[in-house]
C-alpha positions in Angstrom: -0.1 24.5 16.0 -0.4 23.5 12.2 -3.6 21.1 11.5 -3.2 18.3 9.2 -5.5 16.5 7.4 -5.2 12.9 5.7 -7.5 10.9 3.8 -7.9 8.8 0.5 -9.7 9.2 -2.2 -10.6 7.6 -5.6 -11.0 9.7 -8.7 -12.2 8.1 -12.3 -13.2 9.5 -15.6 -15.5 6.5 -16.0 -19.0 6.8 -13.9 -18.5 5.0 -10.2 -21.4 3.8 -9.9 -20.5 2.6 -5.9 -17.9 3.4 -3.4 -17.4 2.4 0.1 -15.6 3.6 2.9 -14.4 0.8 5.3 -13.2 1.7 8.9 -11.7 -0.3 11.9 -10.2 0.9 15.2 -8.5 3.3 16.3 -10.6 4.8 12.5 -7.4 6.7 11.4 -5.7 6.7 7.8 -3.9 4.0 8.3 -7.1 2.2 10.0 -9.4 3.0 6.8 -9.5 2.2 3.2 -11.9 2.4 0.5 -13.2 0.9 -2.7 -15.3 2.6 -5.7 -16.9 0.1 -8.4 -16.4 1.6 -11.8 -18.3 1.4 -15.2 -16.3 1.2 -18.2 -18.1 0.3 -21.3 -20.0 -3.1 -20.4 -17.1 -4.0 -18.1 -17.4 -3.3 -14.0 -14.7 -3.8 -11.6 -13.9 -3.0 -8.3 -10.4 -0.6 -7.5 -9.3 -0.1 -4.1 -7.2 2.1 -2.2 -5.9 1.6 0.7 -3.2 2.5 3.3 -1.7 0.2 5.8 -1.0 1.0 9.6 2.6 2.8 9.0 5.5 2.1 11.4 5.5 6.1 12.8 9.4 6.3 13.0 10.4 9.1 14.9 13.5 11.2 13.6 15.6 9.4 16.6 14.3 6.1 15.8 15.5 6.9 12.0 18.8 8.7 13.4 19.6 5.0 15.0 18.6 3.0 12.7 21.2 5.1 10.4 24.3 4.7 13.4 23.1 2.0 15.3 25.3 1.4 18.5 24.9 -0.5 21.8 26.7 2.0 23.7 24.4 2.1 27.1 21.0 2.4 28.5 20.4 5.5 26.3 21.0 3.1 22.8 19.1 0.2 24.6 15.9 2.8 25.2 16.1 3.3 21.0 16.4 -0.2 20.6 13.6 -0.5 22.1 11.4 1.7 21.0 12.4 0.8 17.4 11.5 -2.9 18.3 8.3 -2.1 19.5 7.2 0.3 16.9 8.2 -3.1 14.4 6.2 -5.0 16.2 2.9 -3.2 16.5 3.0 -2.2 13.0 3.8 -5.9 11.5 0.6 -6.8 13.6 -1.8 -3.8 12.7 -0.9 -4.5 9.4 -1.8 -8.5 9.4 -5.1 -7.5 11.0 -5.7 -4.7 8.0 -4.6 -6.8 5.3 -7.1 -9.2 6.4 -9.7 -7.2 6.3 -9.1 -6.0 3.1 -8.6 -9.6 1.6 -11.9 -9.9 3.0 -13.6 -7.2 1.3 -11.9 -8.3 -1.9 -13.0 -11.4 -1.6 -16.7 -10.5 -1.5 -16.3 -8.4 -5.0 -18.5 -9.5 -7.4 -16.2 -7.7 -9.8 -12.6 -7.8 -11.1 -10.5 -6.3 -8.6 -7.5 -3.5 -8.7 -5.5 -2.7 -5.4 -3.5 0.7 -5.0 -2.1 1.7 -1.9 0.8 2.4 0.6 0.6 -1.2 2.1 3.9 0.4 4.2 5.5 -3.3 4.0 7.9 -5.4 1.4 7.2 -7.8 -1.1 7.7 -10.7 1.4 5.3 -10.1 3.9 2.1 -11.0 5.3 0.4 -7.8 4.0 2.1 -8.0 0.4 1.2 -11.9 0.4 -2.4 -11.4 2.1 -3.8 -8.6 -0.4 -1.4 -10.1 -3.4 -2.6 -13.8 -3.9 -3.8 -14.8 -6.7 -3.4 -11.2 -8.6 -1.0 -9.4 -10.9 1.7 -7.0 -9.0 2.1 -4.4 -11.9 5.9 -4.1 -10.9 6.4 -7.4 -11.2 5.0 -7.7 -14.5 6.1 -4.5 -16.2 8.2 -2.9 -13.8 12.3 -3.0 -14.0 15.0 -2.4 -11.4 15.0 -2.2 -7.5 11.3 -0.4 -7.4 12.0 1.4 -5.3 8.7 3.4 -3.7 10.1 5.0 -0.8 12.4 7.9 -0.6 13.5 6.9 3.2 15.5 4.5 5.1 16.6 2.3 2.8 17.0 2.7 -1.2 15.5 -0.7 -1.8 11.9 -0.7 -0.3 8.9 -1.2 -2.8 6.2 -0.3 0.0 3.7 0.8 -2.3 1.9 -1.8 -5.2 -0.5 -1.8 -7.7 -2.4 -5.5 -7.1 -4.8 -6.8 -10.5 -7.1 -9.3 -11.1 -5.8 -12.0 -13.7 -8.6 -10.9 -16.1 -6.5 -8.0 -16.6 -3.0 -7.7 -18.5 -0.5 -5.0 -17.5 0.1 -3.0 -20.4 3.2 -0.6 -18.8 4.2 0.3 -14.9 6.1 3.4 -14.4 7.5 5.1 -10.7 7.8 8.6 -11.1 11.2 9.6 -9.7 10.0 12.9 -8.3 10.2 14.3 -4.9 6.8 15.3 -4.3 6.5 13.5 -0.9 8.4 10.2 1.3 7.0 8.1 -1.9 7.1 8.1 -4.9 3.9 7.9 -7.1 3.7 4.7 -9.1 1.2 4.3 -12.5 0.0 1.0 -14.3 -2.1 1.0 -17.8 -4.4 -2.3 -17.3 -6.6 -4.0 -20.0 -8.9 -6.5 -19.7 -7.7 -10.2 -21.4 -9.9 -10.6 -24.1 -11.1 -14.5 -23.8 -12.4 -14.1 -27.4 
């Protein structure tokens, strides 16, 4: 039996000068997320990462969702089980984003949210984290966005979230096959108010 091992992390080349490790029930990846406070010149703000309660699609649930029928009890059964894996994850990942909106909302800094928030741009998690803030696709990104190499080739499940004191200088997805997503990078700034 192979042993895997998943986690987050933060890394900076300015001085973080506090992190925090934030875990909820059932305390798995998708149950925990993180910030670090970071130092930049006379500037602080608060990045954090985070990874939302995935829908753990089984290669039979993908298999249907790819030929879908309604051909018996067998095709009910993956109906199912697709249904309730929907289901459970659209609530695990209300209850998450809440808590991070919470946590963000307590910031006595600037904010910066990266993460697999392992939803679309309309829902509650997108909408929860999002308000108020920049989405660095939205703002310097182009095309479909796509983040995710599965399912479908139109879901931007991963975002880069900033505070309105910052402008987005360039977003860029690298197309490379490295793992289900693709990794996504945003140059930031902070507005000058001078």
């Amino acid at each position: 039996m192979q042993h895997q091992h998943f986690g987050i992390i933060i890394f900076s080349k300015y001085p973080i000068i506090k992190k925090r490790i934030i875990s909820g029930y059932p305390n798995n990846y998708n149950s925990t997320f993180q910030y670090a406070d970071i130092v930049k010149g006379t500037d602080t703000f608060r990045v954090f990462n985070v990874h939302l309660q995935s829908l753990r699609l089984s290669r039979t649930n993908l298999n249907y969702i790819n030929k879908p029928s309604i051909n018996g009890d067998e095709d009910l059964e993956k109906s199912k089980s697709l249904i309730s894996k929907l289901k459970n994850g659209f609530i695990k990942r209300q209850l998450q984003a809440d808590r991070i909106r919470s946590e963000m909302e307590k910031s006595p800094y600037p904010n910066i949210v990266c993460g697999d928030f392992n939803d679309v741009p309309n829902s509650y998690a997108y909408s929860a984290i999002g308000k108020g803030m920049k989405n660095a696709f939205v703002e310097k990104g182009s095309g479909m966005g796509r983040t995710f190499t599965g399912i479908s080739p139109t879901l931007r499940i991963d975002n880069i979230f900033v505070d309105k004191r910052f402008d987005v200088e360039q977003f860029t997805r690298i197309k490379r096959n490295l793992s289900d997503h693709y990794p996504i990078i945003a140059d930031v700034k902070k507005v000058n108010k001078e």
